[in-house]
PAZAKE-442022 format. One record per residue (C-alpha): residue number from 0; chain; residue in one letter; x, y, z. Coordinates in steps of 0.5 Angstrom, whole numbers, plus 500, padded with zeros to 3 digits. Layout:
N
[NUM; "A"; "a"; [X; Y; Z]];
...
end
This chain:
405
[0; "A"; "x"; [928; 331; 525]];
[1; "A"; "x"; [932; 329; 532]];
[2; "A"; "x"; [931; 322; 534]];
[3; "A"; "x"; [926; 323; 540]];
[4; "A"; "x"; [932; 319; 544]];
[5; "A"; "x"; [936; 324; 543]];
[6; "A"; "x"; [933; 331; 542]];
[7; "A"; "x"; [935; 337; 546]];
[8; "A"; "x"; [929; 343; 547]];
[9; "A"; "x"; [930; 349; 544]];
[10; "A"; "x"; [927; 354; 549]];
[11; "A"; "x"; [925; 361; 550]];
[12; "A"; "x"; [927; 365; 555]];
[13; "A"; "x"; [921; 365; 559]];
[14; "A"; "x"; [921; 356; 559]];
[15; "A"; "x"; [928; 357; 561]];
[16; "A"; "x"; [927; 361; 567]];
[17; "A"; "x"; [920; 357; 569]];
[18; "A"; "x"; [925; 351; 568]];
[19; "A"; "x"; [930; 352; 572]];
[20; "A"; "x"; [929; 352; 579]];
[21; "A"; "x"; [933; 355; 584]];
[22; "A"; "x"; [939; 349; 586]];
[23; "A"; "x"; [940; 346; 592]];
[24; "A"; "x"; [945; 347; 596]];
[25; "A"; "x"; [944; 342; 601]];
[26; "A"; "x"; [940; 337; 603]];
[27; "A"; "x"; [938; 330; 607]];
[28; "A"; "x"; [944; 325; 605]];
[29; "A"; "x"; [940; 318; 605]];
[30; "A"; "x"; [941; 311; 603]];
[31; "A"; "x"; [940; 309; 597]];
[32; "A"; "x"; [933; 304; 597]];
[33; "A"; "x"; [935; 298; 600]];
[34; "A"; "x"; [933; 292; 596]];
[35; "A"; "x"; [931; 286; 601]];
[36; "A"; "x"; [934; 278; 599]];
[37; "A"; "x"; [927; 277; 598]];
[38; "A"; "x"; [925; 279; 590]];
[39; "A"; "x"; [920; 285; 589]];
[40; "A"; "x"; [921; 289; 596]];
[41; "A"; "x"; [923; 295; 598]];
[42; "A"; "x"; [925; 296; 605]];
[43; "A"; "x"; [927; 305; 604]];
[44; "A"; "x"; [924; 309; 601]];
[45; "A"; "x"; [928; 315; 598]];
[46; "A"; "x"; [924; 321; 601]];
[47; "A"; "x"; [930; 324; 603]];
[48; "A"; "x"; [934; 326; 596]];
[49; "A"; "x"; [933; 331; 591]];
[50; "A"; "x"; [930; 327; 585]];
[51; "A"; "x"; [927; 329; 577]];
[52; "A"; "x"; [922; 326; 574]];
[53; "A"; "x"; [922; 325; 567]];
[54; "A"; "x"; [925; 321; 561]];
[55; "A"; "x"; [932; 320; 559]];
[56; "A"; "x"; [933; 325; 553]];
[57; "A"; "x"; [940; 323; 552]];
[58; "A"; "x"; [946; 317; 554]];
[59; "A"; "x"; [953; 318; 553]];
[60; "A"; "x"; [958; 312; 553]];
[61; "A"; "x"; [964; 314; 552]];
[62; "A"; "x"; [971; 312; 556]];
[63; "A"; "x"; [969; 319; 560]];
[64; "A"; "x"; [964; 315; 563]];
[65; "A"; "x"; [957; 313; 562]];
[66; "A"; "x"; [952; 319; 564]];
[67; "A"; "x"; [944; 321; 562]];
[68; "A"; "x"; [941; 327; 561]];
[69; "A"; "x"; [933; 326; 564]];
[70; "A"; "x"; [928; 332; 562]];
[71; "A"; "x"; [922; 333; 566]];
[72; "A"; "x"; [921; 336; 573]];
[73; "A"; "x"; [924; 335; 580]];
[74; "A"; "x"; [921; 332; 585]];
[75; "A"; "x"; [921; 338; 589]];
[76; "A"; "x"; [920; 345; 587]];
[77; "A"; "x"; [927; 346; 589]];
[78; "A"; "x"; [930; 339; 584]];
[79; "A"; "x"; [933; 340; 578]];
[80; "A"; "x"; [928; 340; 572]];
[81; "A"; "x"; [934; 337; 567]];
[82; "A"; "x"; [940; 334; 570]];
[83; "A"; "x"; [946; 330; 567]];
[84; "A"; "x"; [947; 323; 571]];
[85; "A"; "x"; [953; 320; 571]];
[86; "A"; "x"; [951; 312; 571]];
[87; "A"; "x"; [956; 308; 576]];
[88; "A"; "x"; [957; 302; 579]];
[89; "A"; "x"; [953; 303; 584]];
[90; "A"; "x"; [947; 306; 581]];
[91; "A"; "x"; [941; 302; 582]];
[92; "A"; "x"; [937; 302; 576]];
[93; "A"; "x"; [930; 298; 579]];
[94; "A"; "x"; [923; 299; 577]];
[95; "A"; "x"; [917; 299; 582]];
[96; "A"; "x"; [918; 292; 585]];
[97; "A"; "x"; [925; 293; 586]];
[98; "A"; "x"; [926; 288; 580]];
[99; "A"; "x"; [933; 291; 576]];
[100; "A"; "x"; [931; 294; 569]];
[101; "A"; "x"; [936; 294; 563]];
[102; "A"; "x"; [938; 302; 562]];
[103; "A"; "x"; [938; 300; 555]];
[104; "A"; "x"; [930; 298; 555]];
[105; "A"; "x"; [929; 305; 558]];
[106; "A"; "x"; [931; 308; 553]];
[107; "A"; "x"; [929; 305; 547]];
[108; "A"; "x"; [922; 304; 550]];
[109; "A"; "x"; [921; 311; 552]];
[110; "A"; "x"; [920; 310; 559]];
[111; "A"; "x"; [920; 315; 565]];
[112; "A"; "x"; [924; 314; 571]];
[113; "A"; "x"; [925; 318; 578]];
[114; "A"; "x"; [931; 320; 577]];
[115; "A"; "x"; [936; 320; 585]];
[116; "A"; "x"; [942; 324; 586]];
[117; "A"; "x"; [947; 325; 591]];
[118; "A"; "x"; [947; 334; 594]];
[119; "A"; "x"; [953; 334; 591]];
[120; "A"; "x"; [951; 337; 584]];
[121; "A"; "x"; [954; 343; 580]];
[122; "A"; "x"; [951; 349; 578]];
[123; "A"; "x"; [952; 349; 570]];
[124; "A"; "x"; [946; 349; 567]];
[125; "A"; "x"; [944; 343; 567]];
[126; "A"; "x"; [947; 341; 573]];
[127; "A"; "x"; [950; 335; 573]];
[128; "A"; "x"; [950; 330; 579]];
[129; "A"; "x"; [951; 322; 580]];
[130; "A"; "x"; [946; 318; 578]];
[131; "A"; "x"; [943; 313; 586]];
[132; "A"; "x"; [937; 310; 583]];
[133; "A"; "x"; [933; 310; 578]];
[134; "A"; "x"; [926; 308; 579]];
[135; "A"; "x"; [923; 306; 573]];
[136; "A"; "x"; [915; 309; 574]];
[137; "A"; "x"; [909; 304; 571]];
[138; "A"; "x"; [906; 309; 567]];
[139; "A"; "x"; [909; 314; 563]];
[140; "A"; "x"; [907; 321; 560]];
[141; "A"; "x"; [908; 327; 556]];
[142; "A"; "x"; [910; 335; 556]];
[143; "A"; "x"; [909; 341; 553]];
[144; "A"; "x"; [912; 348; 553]];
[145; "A"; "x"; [908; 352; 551]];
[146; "A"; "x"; [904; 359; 551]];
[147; "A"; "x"; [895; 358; 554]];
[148; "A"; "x"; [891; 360; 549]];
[149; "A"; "x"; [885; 360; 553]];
[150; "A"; "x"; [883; 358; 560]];
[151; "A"; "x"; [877; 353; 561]];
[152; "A"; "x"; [873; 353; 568]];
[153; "A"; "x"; [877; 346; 568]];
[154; "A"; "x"; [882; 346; 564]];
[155; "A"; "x"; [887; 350; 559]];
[156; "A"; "x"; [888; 350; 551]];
[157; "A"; "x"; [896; 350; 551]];
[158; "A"; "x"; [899; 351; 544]];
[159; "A"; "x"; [907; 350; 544]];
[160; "A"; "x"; [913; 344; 543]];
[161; "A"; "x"; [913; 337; 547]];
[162; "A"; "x"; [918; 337; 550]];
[163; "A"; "x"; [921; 331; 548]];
[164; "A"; "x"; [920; 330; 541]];
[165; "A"; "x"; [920; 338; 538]];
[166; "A"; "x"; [913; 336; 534]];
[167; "A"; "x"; [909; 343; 534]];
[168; "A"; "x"; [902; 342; 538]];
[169; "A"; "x"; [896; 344; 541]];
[170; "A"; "x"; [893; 340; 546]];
[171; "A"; "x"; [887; 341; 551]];
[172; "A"; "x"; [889; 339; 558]];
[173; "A"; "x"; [883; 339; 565]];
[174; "A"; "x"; [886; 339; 570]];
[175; "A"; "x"; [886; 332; 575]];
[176; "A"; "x"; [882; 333; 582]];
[177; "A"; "x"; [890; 332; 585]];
[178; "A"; "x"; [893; 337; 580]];
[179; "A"; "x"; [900; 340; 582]];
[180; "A"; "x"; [901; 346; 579]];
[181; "A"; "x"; [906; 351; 580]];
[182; "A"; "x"; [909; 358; 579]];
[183; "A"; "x"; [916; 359; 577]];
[184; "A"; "x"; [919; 361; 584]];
[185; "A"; "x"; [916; 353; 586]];
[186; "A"; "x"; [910; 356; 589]];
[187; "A"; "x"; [903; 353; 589]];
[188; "A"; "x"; [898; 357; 586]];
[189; "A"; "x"; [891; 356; 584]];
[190; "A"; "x"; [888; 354; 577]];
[191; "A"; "x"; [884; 360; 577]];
[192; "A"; "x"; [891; 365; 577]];
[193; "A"; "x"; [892; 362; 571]];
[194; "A"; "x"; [891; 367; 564]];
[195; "A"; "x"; [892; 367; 557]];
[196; "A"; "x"; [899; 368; 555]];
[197; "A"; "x"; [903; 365; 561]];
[198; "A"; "x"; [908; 360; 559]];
[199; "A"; "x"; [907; 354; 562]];
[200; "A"; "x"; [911; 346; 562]];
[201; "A"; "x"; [906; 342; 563]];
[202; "A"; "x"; [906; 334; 563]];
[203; "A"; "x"; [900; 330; 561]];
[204; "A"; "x"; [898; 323; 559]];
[205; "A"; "x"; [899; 317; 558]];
[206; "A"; "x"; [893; 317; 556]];
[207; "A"; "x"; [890; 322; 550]];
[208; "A"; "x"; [884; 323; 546]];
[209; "A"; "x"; [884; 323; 538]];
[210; "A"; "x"; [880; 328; 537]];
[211; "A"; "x"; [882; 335; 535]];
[212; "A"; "x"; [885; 337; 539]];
[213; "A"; "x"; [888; 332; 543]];
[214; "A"; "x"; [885; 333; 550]];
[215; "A"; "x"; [888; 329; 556]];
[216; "A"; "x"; [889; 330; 564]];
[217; "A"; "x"; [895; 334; 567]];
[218; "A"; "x"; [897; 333; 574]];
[219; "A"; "x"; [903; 337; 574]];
[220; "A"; "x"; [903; 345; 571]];
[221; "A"; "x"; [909; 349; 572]];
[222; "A"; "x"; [906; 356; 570]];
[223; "A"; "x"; [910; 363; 568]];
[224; "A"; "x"; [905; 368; 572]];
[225; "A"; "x"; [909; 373; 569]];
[226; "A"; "x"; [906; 376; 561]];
[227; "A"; "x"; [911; 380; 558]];
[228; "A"; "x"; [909; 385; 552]];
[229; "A"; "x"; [911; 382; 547]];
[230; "A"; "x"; [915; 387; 542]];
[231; "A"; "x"; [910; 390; 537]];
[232; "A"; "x"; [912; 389; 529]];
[233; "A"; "x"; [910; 396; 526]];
[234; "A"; "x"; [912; 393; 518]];
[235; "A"; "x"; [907; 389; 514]];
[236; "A"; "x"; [908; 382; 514]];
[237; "A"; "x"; [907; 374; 512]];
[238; "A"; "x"; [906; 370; 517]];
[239; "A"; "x"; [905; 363; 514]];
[240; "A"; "x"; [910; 358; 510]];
[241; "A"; "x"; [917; 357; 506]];
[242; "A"; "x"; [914; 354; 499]];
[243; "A"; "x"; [920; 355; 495]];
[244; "A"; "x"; [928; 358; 496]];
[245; "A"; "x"; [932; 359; 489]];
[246; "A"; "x"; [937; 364; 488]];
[247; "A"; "x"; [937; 368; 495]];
[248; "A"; "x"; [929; 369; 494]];
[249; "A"; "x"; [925; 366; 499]];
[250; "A"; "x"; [917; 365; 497]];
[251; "A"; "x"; [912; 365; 503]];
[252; "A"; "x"; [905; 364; 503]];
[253; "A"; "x"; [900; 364; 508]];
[254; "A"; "x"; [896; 370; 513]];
[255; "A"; "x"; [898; 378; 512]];
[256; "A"; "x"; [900; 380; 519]];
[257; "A"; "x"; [896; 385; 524]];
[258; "A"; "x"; [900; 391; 520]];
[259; "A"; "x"; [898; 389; 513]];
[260; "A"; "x"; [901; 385; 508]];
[261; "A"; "x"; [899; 380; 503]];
[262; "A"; "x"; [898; 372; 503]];
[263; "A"; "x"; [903; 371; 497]];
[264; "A"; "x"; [910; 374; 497]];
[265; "A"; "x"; [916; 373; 495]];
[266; "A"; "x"; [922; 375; 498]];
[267; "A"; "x"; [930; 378; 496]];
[268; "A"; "x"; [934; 375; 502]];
[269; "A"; "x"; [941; 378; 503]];
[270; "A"; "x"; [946; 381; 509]];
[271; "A"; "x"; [940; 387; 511]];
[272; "A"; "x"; [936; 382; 513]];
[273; "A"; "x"; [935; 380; 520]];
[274; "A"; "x"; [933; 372; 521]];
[275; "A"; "x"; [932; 371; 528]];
[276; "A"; "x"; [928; 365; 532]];
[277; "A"; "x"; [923; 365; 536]];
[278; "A"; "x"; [928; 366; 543]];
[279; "A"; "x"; [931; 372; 539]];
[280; "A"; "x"; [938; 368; 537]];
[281; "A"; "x"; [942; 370; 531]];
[282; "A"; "x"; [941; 365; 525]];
[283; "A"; "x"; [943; 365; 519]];
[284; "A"; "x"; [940; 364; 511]];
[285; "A"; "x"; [942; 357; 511]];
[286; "A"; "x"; [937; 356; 516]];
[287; "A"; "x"; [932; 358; 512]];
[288; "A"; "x"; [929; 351; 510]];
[289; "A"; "x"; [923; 350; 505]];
[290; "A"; "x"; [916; 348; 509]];
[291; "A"; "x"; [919; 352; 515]];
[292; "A"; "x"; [913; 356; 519]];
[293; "A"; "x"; [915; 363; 518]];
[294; "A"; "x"; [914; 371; 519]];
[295; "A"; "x"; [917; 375; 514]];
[296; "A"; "x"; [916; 383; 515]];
[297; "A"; "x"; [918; 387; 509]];
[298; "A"; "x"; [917; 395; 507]];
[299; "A"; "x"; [910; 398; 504]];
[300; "A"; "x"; [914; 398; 497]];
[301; "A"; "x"; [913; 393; 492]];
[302; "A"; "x"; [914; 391; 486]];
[303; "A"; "x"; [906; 391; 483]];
[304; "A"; "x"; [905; 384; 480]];
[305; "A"; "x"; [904; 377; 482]];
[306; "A"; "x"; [905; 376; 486]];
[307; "A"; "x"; [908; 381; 490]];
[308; "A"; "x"; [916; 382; 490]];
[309; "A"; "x"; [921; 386; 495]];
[310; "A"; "x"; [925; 386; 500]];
[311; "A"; "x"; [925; 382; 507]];
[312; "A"; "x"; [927; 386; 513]];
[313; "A"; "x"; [926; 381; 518]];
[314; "A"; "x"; [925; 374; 519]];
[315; "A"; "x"; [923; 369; 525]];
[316; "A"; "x"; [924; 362; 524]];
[317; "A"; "x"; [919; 358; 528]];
[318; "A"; "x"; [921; 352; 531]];
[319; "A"; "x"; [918; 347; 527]];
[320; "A"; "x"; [918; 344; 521]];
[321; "A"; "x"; [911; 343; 517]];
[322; "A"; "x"; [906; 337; 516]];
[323; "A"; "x"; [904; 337; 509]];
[324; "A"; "x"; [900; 333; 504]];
[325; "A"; "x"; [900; 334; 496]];
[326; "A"; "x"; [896; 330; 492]];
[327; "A"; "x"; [888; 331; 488]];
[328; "A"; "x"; [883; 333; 490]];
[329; "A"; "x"; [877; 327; 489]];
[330; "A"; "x"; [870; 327; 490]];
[331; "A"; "x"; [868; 322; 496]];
[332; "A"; "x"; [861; 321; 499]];
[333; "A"; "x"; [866; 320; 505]];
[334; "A"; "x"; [866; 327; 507]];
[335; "A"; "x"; [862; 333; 509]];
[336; "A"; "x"; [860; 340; 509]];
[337; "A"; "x"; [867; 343; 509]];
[338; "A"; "x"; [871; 337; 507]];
[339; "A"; "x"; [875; 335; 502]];
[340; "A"; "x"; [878; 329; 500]];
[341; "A"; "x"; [886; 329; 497]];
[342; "A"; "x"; [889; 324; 493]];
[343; "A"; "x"; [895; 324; 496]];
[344; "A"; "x"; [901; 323; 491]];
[345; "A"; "x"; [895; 322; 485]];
[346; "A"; "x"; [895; 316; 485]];
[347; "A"; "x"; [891; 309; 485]];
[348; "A"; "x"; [893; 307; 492]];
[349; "A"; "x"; [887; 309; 497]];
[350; "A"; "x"; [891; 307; 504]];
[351; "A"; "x"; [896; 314; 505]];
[352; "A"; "x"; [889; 319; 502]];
[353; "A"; "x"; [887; 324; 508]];
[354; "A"; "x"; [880; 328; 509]];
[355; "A"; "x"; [882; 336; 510]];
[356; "A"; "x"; [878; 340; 515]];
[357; "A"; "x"; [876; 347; 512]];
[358; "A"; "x"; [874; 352; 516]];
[359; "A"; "x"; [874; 360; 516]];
[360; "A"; "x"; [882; 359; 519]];
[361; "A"; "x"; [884; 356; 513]];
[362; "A"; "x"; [888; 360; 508]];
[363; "A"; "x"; [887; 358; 500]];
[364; "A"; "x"; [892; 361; 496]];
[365; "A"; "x"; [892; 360; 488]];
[366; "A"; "x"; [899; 360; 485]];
[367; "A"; "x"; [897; 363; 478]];
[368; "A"; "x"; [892; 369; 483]];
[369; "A"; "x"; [886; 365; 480]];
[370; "A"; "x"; [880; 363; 484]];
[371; "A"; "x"; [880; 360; 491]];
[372; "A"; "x"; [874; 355; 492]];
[373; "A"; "x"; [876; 348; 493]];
[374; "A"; "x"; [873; 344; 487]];
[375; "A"; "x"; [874; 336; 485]];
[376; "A"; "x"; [881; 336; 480]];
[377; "A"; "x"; [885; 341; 483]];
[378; "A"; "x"; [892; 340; 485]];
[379; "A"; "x"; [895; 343; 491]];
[380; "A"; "x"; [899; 342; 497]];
[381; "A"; "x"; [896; 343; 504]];
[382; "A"; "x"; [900; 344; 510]];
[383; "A"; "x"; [895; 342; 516]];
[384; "A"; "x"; [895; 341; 523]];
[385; "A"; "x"; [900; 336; 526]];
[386; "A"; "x"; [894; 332; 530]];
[387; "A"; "x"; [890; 327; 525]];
[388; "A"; "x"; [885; 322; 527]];
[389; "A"; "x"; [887; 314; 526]];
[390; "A"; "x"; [882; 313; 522]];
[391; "A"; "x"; [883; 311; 514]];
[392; "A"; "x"; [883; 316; 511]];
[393; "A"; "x"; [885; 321; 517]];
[394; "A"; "x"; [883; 327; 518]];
[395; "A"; "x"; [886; 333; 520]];
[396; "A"; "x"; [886; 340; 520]];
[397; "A"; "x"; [888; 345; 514]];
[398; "A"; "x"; [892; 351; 515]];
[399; "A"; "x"; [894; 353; 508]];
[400; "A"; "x"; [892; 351; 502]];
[401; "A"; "x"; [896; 352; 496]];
[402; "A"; "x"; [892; 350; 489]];
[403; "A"; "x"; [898; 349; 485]];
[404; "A"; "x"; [893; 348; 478]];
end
C-alpha cells in the first residue's frame, strides 16, 4: 500500500478529463499576500491568482530544487486540478492568520492548503508552476473518484477511490445549501442533471458518519455529464477475489457475471490471456496478486468437476486490494439476526474479533462444494467492506464469505 503522503491516483479516462480543466493562458499577476509587522494580519488578499485547493500528495527534495505535487481542485474552474510547485525562497507558506507554518507538518499532518501560483505554468499533465503562497485551511477534507450510484432528493451515493489514499469506497454525500458543482467543461449545473452512472470528484469532510455507509457533506462536486455505454462482455465470467495463484492458475471465487458462470473457478492464466485494469492499460501475470478484486471471463467449455476448470480469456484487475478476515465463527449473544461473530485469528484474544452483516449480497462459498449456511465452528475467510464501525468488535459488511471447513 502507497504512503497516503506519497500516493499518485490511478484514474480512468473519464476522471482524467473531468480533472483536468482547460489551462490558463494568461491571468491577473498580483502580489503575493502581504504580511503586516503586526503578527496575525493579512492586508492583500490573493483574489487574482490562479490557485488549487487540495492536500500536498507529494514532496521532492533534491539538488533539483524542492517541489510539491497538490491534488484536489482549482480554485477557479479554469485552475489546475493537480500542479507540481516548486517551493522557493520566496514562497510564503502561512496558515489562515498570517502566521508561518513549517512545510513538513503539512504534510505530515495531512493538512490542506490553497495553493497560489505565478501564470506562468507549462502545459504537461500536471502543469507545473512556482509555488507563491501557500495558505494552510482550518479544516481539512477528503475526495472520491468515483461513479453515482443513486441519486437521492438530496444527495447522491458515490462508489469509486479517495483520492488520496487509493482505499476502495462507498459513501453517501448530501449536498451543503452552498454546494458548488460543476461539469467537466467548469460549468455550473444543477444537483438535479446529475444521474446514475456519471463520474464524479467529489470533496467532503472532514466530518463523516460511522455508519454503513459513511455519509458526510459535499460542497464542491465536479461531475462527468457524459455516460459512456460501456463495452458489454458476451462471455460467462466471475466477478469476485483472487483467493490462490500456484503454477499459473489462478482461483477466484465470488458472483457469476450477467452472462453466466459460476462462483467458484480456477483458471489457466498463460500468454492468451488478456489482463487489463479498469482504464483498460495493458498489465501483465505478475499483477496478478492473491486478495485482488477481479473479473475474469472464460469460455462455456469446462473441465465437469469441482470446482470448475478452464482457461481465462480475460481478465480485469480492480484497483484495490481486498479487506478480509479469518478466524472461527463463535456463538455470542452480541449479535442479530444476520449476524455472525468471527473469531479472528482463532484464538483467545477478544480485541481484534469483528461482527459480519450478512445480507442477500453476500456471497457464500464452501471450499469442498458443501453446504452454505453459516453455522458457529466453521472456519472461513470473509472479504468484507472496507467501512467498519469503531465499536469493539467492529462491524461490517461482508461481501464474500469462503467456509474453508
Amino acid at each position: 500500500m502507497k504512503n497516503k503522503n506519497m500516493f499518485k491516483v490511478l484514474a480512468t479516462a473519464s476522471i482524467l478529463a473531468m480533472a483536468t480543466m482547460p489551462i490558463m493562458t494568461s491571468a491577473q499577476v498580483a502580489t503575493p499576500v502581504a504580511i503586516n509587522n503586526e503578527p496575525g494580519i493579512i492586508v492583500n488578499k490573493m483574489k487574482s491568482l490562479a490557485g488549487t485547493m487540495g492536500q500536498i500528495t507529494e514532496f521532492v527534495n533534491d539538488r533539483t530544487g524542492k517541489f510539491i505535487t497538490v491534488t484536489g481542485h482549482g480554485l477557479a474552474p479554469s485552475d489546475q486540478s493537480e500542479i507540481i510547485l516548486s517551493i522557493t525562497k520566496d514562497t510564503k507558506i502561512i496558515d489562515s492568520k498570517g502566521n508561518r507554518v513549517p512545510l513538513k507538518s503539512i504534510i505530515d499532518e495531512q493538512k490542506v492548503v490553497k495553493a497560489f501560483y505565478s501564470a506562468n505554468i507549462t502545459k504537461s499533465l500536471p502543469a507545473r508552476g512556482i509555488a507563491l503562497t501557500l495558505v494552510v485551511q482550518d479544516q481539512s477534507f477528503t475526495a472520491i473518484d468515483g461513479t453515482v450510484t443513486d441519486v437521492l432528493e438530496d444527495g447522491i451515493m458515490v462508489e469509486g477511490l479517495d483520492i488520496y489514499s487509493s482505499y476502495e469506497n462507498n459513501v453517501l454525500l448530501r449536498f451543503a445549501d452552498n454546494a458548488q458543482i460543476i461539469d467537466q467543461n467548469g460549468q455550473a449545473i444543477k444537483a438535479s442533471e446529475i444521474q446514475k452512472g456519471m463520474i464524479v470528484r467529489a470533496f467532503y469532510g472532514p466530518a463523516v458518519t460511522m455508519s454503513l455507509p459513511p455519509q458526510a457533506t459535499t460542497n464542491y462536486v465536479v461531475v462527468n455529464t457524459t455516460i459512456e455505454d460501456p463495452i458489454k462482455e458476451t462471455k460467462p465470467g466471475t466477478d469476485g477475489v483472487i483467493t490462490n495463484i500456484a503454477d499459473h492458475k489462478i482461483t477466484v471465487m465470488g458472483n457469476p457475471t450477467e452472462n453466466g458462470g459460476v462462483n467458484y473457478v480456477i483458471l489457466t492464466v498463460d500468454e492468451n490471456t488478456q489482463i487489463i485494469s479498469q482504464d483498460g492499460s495493458s498489465l501483465d501475470i505478475e499483477d496478478l496478486k492473491e486478495d485482488i478484486q477481479v473479473t475474469a471471463t472464460y469460455g462455456e467449455m469446462m473441465l465437469a468437476i469441482f470446482p470448475a476448470q478452464t482457461h481465462a480469456d480475460k481478465i480485469v484487475i480492480k484497483e484495490t486490494k481486498s479487506h478480509k478476515v479469518e478466524g472461527t465463527i463463535v456463538a455470542s449473544d452480541r449479535i442479530s439476526d444476520g449476524q455472525v461473530y468471527v473469531n479472528v485469528g482463532s484464538d483467545e484474544s477478544t480485541t481484534n474479533d469483528v461482527v459480519l452483516n450478512i445480507s442477500e449480497d453476500t456471497k457464500v462459498v464452501s471450499m469442498d462444494g458443501g453446504e452454505t449456511e453459516l453455522k458457529a465452528g466453521m472456519i472461513i475467510k470473509a472479504y468484507h467492506s472496507p467501512q467498519m464501525t469503531r465499536s469493539l468488535p467492529g462491524i461490517t459488511n461482508a461481501e464474500i464469505v469462503v467456509i474453508m471447513n
